[in-house]
Structures are given as structure tokens and as C-alpha cells.
KOLGU-807707 format. One record per residue: residue number from 1; residue in three letters; x, z, y of N, C-alpha, C in turn. Coordinates in Angstrom, 1 decimal. Atoms other than C-alpha are relative to their C-alpha. Layout:
REM residues N
{NUM "ala" {X Z Y} {X Z Y} {X Z Y}}
...
***
This chain:
REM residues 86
{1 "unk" {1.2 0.2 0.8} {20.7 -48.8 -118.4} {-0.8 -1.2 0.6}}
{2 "unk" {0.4 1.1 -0.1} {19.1 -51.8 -118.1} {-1.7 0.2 0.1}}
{3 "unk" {1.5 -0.4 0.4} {15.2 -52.0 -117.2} {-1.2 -0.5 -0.8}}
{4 "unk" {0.9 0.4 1.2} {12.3 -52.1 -120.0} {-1.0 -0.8 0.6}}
{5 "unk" {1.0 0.8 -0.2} {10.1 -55.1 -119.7} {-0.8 0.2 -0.9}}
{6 "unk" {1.2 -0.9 0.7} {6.4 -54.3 -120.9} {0.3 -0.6 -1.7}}
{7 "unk" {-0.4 0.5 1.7} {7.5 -56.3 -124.9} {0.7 1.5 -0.2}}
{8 "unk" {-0.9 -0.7 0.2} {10.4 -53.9 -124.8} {-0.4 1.6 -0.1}}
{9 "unk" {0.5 -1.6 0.0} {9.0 -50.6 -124.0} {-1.3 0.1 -1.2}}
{10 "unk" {0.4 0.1 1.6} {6.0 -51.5 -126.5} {1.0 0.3 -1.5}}
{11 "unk" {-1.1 -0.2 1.1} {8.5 -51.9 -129.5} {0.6 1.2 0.3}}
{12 "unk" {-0.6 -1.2 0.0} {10.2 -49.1 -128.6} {-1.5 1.1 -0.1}}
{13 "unk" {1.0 -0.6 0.0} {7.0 -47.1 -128.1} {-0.9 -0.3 -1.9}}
{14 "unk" {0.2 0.0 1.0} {5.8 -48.5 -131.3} {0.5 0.5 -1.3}}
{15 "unk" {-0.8 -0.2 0.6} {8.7 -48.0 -133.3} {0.4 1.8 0.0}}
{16 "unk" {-0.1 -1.1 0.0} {8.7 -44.4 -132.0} {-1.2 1.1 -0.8}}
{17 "unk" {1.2 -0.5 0.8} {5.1 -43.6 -133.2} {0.2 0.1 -1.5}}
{18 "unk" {-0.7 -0.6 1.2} {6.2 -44.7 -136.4} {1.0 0.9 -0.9}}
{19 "unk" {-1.4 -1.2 0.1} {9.3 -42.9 -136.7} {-0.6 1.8 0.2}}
{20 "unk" {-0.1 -1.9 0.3} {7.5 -39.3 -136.2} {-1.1 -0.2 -1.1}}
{21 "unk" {0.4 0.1 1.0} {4.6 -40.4 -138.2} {0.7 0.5 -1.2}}
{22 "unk" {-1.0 -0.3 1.4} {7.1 -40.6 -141.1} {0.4 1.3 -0.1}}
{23 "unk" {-0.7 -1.4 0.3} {8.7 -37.7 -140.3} {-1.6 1.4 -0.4}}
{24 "unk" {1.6 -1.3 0.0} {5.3 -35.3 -140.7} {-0.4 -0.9 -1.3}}
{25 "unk" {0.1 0.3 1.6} {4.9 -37.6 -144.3} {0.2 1.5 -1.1}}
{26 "unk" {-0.5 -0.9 0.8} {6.9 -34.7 -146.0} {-0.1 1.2 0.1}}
{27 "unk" {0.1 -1.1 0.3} {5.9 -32.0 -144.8} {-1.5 1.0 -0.3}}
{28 "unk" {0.8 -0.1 0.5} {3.5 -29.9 -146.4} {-1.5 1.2 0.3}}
{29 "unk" {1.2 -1.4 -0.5} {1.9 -26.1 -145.4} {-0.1 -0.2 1.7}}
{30 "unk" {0.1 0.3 -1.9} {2.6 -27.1 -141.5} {0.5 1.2 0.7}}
{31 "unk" {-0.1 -1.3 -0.5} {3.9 -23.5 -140.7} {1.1 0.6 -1.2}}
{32 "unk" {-1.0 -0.4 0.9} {7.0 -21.8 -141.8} {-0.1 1.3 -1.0}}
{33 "unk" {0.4 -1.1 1.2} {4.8 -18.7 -143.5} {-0.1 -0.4 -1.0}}
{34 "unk" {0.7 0.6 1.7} {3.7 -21.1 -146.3} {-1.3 0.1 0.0}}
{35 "unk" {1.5 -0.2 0.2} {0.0 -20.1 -145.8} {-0.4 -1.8 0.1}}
{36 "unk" {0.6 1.7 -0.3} {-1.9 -23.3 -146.3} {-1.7 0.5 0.8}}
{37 "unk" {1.4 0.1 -1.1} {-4.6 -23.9 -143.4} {-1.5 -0.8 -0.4}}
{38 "unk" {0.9 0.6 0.9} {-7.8 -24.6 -144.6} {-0.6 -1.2 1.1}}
{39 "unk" {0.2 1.4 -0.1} {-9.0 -28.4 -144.2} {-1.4 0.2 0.4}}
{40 "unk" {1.5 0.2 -0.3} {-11.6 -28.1 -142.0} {0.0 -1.3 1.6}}
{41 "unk" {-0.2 1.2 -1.1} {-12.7 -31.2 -139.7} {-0.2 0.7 1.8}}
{42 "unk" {0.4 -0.9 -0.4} {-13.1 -30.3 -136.2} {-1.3 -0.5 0.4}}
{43 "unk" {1.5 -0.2 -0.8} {-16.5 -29.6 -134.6} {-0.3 -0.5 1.6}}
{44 "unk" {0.1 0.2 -1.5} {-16.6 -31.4 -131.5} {-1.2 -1.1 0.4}}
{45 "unk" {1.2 0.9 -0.2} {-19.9 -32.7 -129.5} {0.7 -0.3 1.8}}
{46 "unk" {-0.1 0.1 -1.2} {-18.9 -34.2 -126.0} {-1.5 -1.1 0.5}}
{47 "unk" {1.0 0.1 -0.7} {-21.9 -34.4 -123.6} {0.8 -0.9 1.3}}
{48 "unk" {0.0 1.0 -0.9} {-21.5 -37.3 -120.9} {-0.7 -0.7 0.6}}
{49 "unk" {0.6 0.7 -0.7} {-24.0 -37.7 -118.4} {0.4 -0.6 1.4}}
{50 "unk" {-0.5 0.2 -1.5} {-24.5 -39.8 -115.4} {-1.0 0.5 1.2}}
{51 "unk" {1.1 -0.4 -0.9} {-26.0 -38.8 -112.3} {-0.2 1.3 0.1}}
{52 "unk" {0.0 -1.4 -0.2} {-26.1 -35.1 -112.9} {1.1 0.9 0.3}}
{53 "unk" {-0.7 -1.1 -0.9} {-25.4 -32.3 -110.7} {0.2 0.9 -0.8}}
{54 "unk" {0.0 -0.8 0.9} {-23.6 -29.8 -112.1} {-0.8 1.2 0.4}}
{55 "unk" {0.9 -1.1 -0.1} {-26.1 -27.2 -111.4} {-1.6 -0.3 0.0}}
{56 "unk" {1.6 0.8 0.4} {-29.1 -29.0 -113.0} {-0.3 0.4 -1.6}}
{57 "unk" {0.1 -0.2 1.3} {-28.6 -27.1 -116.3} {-0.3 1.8 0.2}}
{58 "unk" {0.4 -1.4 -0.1} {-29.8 -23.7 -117.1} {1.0 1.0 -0.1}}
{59 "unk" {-0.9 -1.1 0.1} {-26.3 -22.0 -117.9} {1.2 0.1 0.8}}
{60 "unk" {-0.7 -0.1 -1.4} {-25.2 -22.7 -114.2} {-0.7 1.0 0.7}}
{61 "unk" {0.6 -0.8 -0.9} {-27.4 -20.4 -113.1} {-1.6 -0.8 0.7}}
{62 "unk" {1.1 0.4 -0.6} {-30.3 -22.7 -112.2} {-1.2 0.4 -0.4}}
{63 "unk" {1.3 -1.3 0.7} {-33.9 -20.3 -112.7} {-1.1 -1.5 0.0}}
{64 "unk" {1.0 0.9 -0.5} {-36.1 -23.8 -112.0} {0.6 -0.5 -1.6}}
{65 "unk" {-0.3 1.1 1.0} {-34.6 -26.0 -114.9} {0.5 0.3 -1.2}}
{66 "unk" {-0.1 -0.7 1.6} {-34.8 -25.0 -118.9} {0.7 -1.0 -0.5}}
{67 "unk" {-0.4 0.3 0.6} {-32.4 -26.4 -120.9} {0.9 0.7 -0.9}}
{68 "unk" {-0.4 -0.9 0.8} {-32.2 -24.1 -123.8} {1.4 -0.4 -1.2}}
{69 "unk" {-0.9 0.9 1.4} {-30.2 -26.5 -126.8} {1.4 0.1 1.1}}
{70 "unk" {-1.6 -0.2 -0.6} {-27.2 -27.2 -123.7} {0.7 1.2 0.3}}
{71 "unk" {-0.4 -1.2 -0.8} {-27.4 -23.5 -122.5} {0.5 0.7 -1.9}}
{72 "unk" {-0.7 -0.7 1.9} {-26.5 -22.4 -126.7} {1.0 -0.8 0.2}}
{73 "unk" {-1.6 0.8 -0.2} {-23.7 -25.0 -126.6} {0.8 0.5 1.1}}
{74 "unk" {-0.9 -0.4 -0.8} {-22.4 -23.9 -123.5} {0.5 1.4 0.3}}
{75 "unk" {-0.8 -1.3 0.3} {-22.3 -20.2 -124.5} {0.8 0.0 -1.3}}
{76 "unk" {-0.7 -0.4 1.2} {-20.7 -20.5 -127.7} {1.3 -1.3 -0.3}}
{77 "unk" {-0.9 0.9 0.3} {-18.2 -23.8 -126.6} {0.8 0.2 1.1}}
{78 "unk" {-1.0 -0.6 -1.0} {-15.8 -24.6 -124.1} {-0.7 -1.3 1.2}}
{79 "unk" {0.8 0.4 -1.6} {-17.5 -25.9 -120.4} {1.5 -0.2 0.8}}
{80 "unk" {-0.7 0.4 -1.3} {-15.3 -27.6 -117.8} {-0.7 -0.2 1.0}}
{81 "unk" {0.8 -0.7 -1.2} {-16.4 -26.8 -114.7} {0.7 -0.4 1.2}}
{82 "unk" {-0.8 0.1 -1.2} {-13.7 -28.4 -112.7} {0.0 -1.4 0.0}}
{83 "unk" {-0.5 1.3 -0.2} {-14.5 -32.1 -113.0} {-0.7 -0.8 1.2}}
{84 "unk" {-0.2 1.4 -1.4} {-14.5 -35.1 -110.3} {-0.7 -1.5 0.0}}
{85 "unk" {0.2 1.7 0.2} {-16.2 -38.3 -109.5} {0.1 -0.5 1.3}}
{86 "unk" {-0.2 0.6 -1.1} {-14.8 -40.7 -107.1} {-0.7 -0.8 0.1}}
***
């Protein structure tokens, strides 16, 4: 096998996207029951501050600092709780 220089692996990588694309052209209910899934967009808000500690919001547990609007979003979404900054 011979090794992909970055043109090569492009075109291949390009030519691969298209190739499943096409293939998901023709098909129709997306699940072998037949039920059709109803067309809904999704619902996603991503929050991205800088500088804050994660325990500077009220649904960490912090009794000093009200933030009611994040603390409804973060009971009723999905909170990662395990991220990093180098």
C-alpha cells in the first residue's frame, strides 16, 4: 500500500462523503418499521463562556449566586460537567 499524500486522502475522503450521501438519497422512512419520524428541527442552545468557574451557577449548588433562566436549562437539558482548559 503505498502512502496517501494530503491531495490524495482529500479526494478519497471527498469522494467518500459523496458516495454515502447518495446512498441515503433513496431511502425513505429511515427505519425498517415503516413509521415515518416526525420532522422536527432539533432544539439545541450551546452556552460558551469564558472565565467561568464551574461552580458560579446556581444548579451547581452555589446558595450566593442566582441564576434562574441557566438553572431551568440545566434541569431540563443535558450539562457536561466533565470539561477542561489547558
Amino acid at each position: 500500500m503505498k502512502n496517501l499524500n494530503r491531495r490524495d486522502f482529500l479526494r478519497l475522503a471527498a469522494g467518500g462523503s459523496v458516495a454515502a450521501g447518495l446512498s441515503l438519497t433513496g431511502c425513505e422512512g429511515g427505519f425498517a418499521g415503516g413509521g415515518t419520524a416526525a420532522k422536527k428541527p432539533p432544539n439545541i442552545i450551546f452556552l460558551l463562556t469564558d472565565d467561568q468557574r464551574a461552580d458560579t451557577m446556581g444548579c451547581t449548588g452555589n446558595p450566593i449566586i442566582k441564576t434562574p433562566n441557566m438553572d431551568a436549562m440545566a434541569k431540563d437539558g443535558v450539562r457536561f460537567t466533565n470539561a477542561f482548559v489547558t
